[in-house]
C-alpha positions, 0 to 999 in steps of 0.5 A: 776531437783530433786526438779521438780522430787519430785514436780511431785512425789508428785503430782502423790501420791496425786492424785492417792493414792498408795494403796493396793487392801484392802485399806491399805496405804503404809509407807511413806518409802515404798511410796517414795522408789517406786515412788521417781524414776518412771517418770511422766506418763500420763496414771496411773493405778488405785488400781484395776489394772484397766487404767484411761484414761485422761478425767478421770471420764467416764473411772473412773466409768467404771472402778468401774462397771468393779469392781462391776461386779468382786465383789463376789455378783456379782460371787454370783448372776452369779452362783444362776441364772445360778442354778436356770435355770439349775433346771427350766429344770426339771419343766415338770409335775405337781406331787403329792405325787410321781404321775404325770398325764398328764391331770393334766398337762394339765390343769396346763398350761390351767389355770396357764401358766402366774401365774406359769411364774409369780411365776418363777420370784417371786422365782428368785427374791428371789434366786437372794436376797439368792444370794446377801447374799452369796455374801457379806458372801463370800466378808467379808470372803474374806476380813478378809482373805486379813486383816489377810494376812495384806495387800499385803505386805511380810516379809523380806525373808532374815530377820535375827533371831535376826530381827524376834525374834524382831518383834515377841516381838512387832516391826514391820516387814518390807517389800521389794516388793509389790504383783502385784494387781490381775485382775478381772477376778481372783478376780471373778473366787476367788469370785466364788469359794467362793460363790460354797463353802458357797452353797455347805455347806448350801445344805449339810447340806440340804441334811443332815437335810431334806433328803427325800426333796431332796431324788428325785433329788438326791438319787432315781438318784443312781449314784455318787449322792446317794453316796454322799446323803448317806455318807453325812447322814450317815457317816459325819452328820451335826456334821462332816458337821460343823466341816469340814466348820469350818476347810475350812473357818480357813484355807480360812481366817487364814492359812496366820496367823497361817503360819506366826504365825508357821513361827515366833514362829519356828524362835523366838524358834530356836533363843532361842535355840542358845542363850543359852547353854544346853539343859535345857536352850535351852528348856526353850530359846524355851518355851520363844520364842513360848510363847511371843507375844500369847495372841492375838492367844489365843484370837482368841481360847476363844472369841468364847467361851466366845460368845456362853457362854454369850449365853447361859446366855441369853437362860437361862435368856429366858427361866426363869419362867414366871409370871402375865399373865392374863389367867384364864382360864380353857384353852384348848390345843389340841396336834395332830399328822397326822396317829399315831398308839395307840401301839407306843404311849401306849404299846412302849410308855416309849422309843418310845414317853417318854415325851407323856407317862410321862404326860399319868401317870398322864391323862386318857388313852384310849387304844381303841379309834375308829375314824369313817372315817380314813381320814384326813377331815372328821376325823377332822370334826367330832373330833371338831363337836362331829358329825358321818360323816353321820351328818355333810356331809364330808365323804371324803378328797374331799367335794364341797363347798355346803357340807363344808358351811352344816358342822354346829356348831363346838367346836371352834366355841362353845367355841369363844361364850363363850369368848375363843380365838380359834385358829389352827395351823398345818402343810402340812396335816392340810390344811383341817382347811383352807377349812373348817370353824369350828369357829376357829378365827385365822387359820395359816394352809397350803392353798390347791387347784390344784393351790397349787399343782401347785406353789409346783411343780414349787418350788420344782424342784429348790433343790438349792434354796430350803435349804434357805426356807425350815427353819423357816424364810424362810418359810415366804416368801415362805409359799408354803413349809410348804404345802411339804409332805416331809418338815414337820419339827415339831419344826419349828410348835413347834417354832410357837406354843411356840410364841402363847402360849405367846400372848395367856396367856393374854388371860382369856382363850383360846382353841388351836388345833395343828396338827402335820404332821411328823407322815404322809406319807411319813414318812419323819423325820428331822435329826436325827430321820430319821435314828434313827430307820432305818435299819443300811446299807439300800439303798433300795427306802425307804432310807429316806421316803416312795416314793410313796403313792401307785403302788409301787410293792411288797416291800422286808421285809428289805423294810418293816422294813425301812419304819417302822423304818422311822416311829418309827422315826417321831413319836420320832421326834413328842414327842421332839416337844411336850415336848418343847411346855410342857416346854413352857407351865409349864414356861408360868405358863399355865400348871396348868388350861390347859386341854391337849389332845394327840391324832390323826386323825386315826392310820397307817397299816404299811404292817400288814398282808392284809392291806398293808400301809395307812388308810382308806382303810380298817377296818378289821384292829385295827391299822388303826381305833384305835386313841390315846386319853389322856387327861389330867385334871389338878388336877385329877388323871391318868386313863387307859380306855380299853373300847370302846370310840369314836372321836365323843365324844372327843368335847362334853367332853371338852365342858362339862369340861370348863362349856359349854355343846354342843348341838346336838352332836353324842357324849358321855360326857366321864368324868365318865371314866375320873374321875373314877367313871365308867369303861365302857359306853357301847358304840358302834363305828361306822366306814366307809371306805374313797375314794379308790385311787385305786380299786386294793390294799394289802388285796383286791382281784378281785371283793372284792370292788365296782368299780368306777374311780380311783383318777389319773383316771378320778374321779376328776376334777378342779372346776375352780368356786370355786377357782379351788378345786378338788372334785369328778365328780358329777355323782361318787359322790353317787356312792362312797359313796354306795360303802363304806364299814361300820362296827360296834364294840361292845365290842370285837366283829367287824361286817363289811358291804360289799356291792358289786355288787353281793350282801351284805356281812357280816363279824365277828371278834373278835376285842381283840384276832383276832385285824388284822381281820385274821379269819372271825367268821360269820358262827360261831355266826349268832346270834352275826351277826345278833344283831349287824346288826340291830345296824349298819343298824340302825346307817346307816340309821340315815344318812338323805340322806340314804334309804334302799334298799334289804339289800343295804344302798344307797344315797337315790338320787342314780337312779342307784338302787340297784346293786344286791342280796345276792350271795356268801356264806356268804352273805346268812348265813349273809342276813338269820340271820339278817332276823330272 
């Protein structure tokens, strides 16, 4: 009877092996001391806690889709499709810059109901990729932790001192009971906790790196959420965030560790402590005891550091100087920013922007470069055309496709004649370079149509899944983010730039553009440059960015500072991305036959007085029209240029300095000034007004400006022929361009044009005492009024589609004629004088 007992004992273990829930077979003491007396069962239980039914395998495999469906990707998987559902709810309106439109919607769902479907799917199939990567995470936390805990089984509770001091030195602790195998139920709910926690950190730290991304789901909502947005940005940090994942995945995976380790060492210490007599020796019989047996504890403490110390030791293997490329060069490197101001570059220059003002002591600096249109588009074009905006045909963001095909011969272009290897690289703000061909031969910029804005509404309601493709890598499956005005992140650019200066120095030469858009609306720094110049304690609206781009209300002067703090910070944040493309480029060996240019599109107000914030609103203001330019020449000594410059004259400049003068270009050749062999050229800047947003605006009161439909309002529209781009209706076309305003400096003197429907008005202003237009000298100096008159006429009508018309200069296939005469006061001083 007790052989046929064992025989069936043993058959039971070989065919179902007692094992725990980690896979860790038992003694064979332990095996036998509980199944040597269990009869034969005709049911058993599987390791699971799961039956196996006598046909075996049917119950068997439902048994491991049951375990499957338990695992933690599988919790994972549950708990991101339930998120993203849960934020597909908020997608109502296609928005824009903080402005929704309801036709705008309506033409989302007329043109791309299906592909925005489509693109739904897309992303949940990337959630629910995020998700399986959660999910293994979790499981390996999960089963380092049951490894750790060393399988189901416990130490003797009534262990002796002397058995424990034992096991401490080595031996074995033995164990009585088996813990009973969870179900899966447990086990998924466990898995899901898990799962909540890893997400809950990676969208912390989201919260924390990019706020202003997250700022509308979470902070504009006030409540328990903006609480929590800002003690996370402002009291723990990525710092405190780390620290406090480290201590919750220590205490996950090793609290059963340290709790036994602690438990053993108590025990072995009061152990030693009885053994020996005195209290000296009792101290020393503790000492012995806490220390024997440590070494795998301390290996736990410096095997860490040891990882990140042969990392460092890789980096620094990486970053070794770098030698026989071919380049020969000489190389062009254009570093650009989207809306920089000249006094944060210049005058604040040392402490705001370091590492840009340390390579300025050793280039030509010029203090009062003008931009001729303070606009992203047409600003561009005209830098790389060497062309006024009159010439080359894009006088606002919106051009039809004729007018891009008629823009011409472009520096790029120039240059890839002559064997450069042209390229252009820029985030959101420099989807212009994918509209526009300007004879670059490799553009890796944003897209940007009415399509586009609608795949960033739909992506940018799911905040969960968000913090996975907002970095690097995540950006390229999910390119549509670097498109996010409030996603800028110029060191994933400088990432970008650093790899293409690698593959280029092979090159015998080449020319790269890189335009940064941190500096843009909405000002939204990565962490920690968004509160590095905040003001301490602010939870206004402009906490982490500039919310809205217009019809925003009067904002208070702590508002004011905030933005111009959260300004200051992009422009921090800005230089350090440079300074890592200057590092790579001294190691790559590069620096010495590179020319490299610091300079912007158009400058920034920041609620200067009557001009409120933006650009290309206005041109009373020097804050906005003034452009950094440095130039940097290898070999050539440091200038500072206060005369009047302009960006038409940045291409024929470094065309002439690599040996390739341009044809048909507006520009000057600015190497006298450079090289310091002149102080001036006597040149004269000409600028215009963009496409007004809104007729009603900081600084403009009623009737100061000739009105057409506003943006939102009826003045764009879809062209669904020509890859649905948004331009301006065709019958407002001319009409905004009569309306623009124009001005003309020279020297110190500014004279602005403003034509409005009662008549041409013309206004002075001394540019170097007077630099925020405050005090209008017309009536003062008619004659100064008049000469510069003639030289701005003269320029407008340069424009081969421009006729004169009174003291009007109009499109000349404007029908509605002329909109009136000279009325107010100084349209008559102004219209008297320049009749003289």
């Amino acid at each position: 009877m007790s052989r046929d007992h064992s025989t069936e004992s043993t058959d039971i273990d070989q065919s179902v092996p007692r094992e725990d829930r980690l896979g860790v077979r038992h003694s064979g003491a332990a095996r036998s001391e509980s199944t040597g007396s269990a009869p034969m069962r005709q049911r058993v239980e599987d390791s699971s806690g799961g039956r196996l039914g006598p046909a075996g395998w049917p119950a068997r495999t439902w048994g491991l889709i049951l375990d499957a469906l338990a695992s933690p990707p599988a919790a994972a998987v549950f708990f991101m499709v339930v998120l993203f559902l849960w934020d597909l709810v908020g997608l109502t309106n296609v928005s824009y810059f903080g402005h929704t439109n309801q036709k705008a919607t309506d033409i989302a769902i007329k043109y791309f109901g299906g592909a925005l479907i489509a693109e739904q799917v897309r992303l949940l199939a990337i959630q629910v990729a995020v998700a399986l990567l959660l999910g293994l995470v979790a499981w390996a936390l999960l089963a380092a932790r049951d490894l750790v805990r060393c399988g189901p089984m416990e130490p003797k509770r009534d262990a002796s001192v002397a058995t424990v001091g034992a096991t401490a030195a080595g031996g074995h602790v033995g164990c009585t009971f088996e813990r009973r195998p969870s179900s899966r139920f447990v086990r998924f709910l466990r898995a899901l906790g898990v799962v909540a926690l890893l997400h809950g950190y990676v969208l912390a730290r989201a919260l924390v790196w990019m706020p202003a991304l997250y700022a509308g789901a979470w902070y504009s909502r006030g409540g328990w959420r903006a609480s929590l947005q800002a003690f996370l940005t402002d009291r723990l940090g990525l710092i405190g965030l780390d620290i406090v994942a480290f201590l919750v995945v220590s205490v996950l995976v090793f609290g059963p560790l340290l709790h036994r380790t602690v438990r053993r060492r108590w025990l072995v210490a009061r152990a030693g402590m009885r053994s020996r007599s005195g209290l000296l020796g009792r101290l020393r019989g503790a000492l012995a005891g806490i220390s024997s047996g440590g070494w795998s504890v301390w290996a736990w403490l410096t095997a860490p550091i040891l990882v990140l110390a042969g990392l460092l030791a890789l980096a620094g293997w990486m970053t070794a100087p770098s030698s026989g490329h071919g380049n020969k060069g000489p190389n062009i490197l254009i570093l650009a920013s989207d809306g920089v101001r000249v006094d944060r570059m210049v005058d604040r220059g040392k402490t705001l922007a370091p590492h840009v003002w340390k390579l300025s002591q050793r280039s030509a600096v010029f203090t009062r470069a003008y931009t001729s249109l303070a606009r992203t588009f047409p600003s561009w074009v005209t830098l790389l055309t060497g062309r006024f905006p009159e010439r080359h045909g894009i006088r606002h963001m919106f051009p039809t496709t004729a007018q891009l095909a008629r823009v011409g011969l472009a520096l790029p272009g120039h240059l890839a004649a002559h064997g450069y290897r042209t390229e252009v690289m820029a985030d959101y703000a420099g989807e212009i370079f994918s509209r526009v061909d300007l004879g670059f031969q490799r553009v890796s910029a944003p897209a940007f149509d009415f399509s586009k804005i609608v795949e960033q509404t739909g992506l940018r309601v799911h905040t969960n899944l968000l913090p996975y493709v907002t970095g690097g890598l995540g950006r390229r499956f999910v390119p549509m983010v670097n498109g996010f005005p409030d996603a800028s992140d110029p060191f994933i650019l400088a990432r970008r730039v650093r790899r293409a200066l690698v593959r280029l120095q092979h090159r015998d030469r080449f020319f790269l553009t890189v335009f940064f858009s941190v500096t843009h609306f909405p000002y939204a720094a990565p962490n920690p440059y968004y509160r590095r110049y905040a003001v301490p304690g602010y939870r206004g609206p402009f906490k982490y960015g500039k919310t809205r781009m217009f019809g925003e209300g009067k904002p208070s002067g702590k508002d004011i500072r905030q933005v111009r703090g959260l300004y200051d910070g992009t422009v921090s944040a800005m230089d350090d991305a440079m300074a890592q493309v200057f590092v790579t480029l001294k190691r790559l060996g590069l620096a010495k036959n590179t020319i490299v240019v610091i300079t912007a599109d158009h400058g920034e107000n920041l609620y200067e007085p009557g001009v409120g914030m933006g650009h290309g609103d206005h041109l009373r203001d020097e804050a906005s029209l003034r452009i950094p330019l440095i130039i940097h020449v290898p070999g050539v000594a440091g200038q500072r240029v206060d005369t009047v410059v302009r960006d038409v004259d940045l291409a024929p400049t470094l065309a002439a300095l690599v040996g390739h003068p341009m044809p048909s270009v507006d520009g000057h050749d600015l190497r006298p000034l450079i090289e310091g062999k002149r102080r001036d050229l006597g040149l004269n800047a000409y600028s215009e007004t963009g496409l007004w947003f809104t007729m009603a605006g900081e600084g403009w009161k009623a009737d100061d400006r000739m009105p057409y439909p506003e943006v939102l309002g009826g003045l764009m529209e879809v062209d669904p022929k020509h890859g649905f781009s948004i331009r301006v209706k065709k019958r407002y076309a001319d009409l905004v361009i009569a309306a623009k305003h124009r001005c003309i400096v020279s020297g110190r003197w500014k004279l602005i044009y403003q034509p409005l429907p009662d008549g041409v008005h013309l206004h002075l202003y001394d540019a170097i005492r007077d630099p925020l237009s405050q005090h209008d000298l017309a009536t003062q100096h008619p004659k100064m009024v008049a000469r510069l008159w003639q030289k701005l006429r003269s320029w407008m009508l340069q424009d081969p589609h421009a006729r004169q018309v009174g003291d009007y200069v109009l499109p000349a296939a404007w029908n509605a004629g002329a909109p009136g005469r000279s009325g107010t006061s100084h349209s008559r001083v102004s219209a008297s004088a320049a009749r003289r």
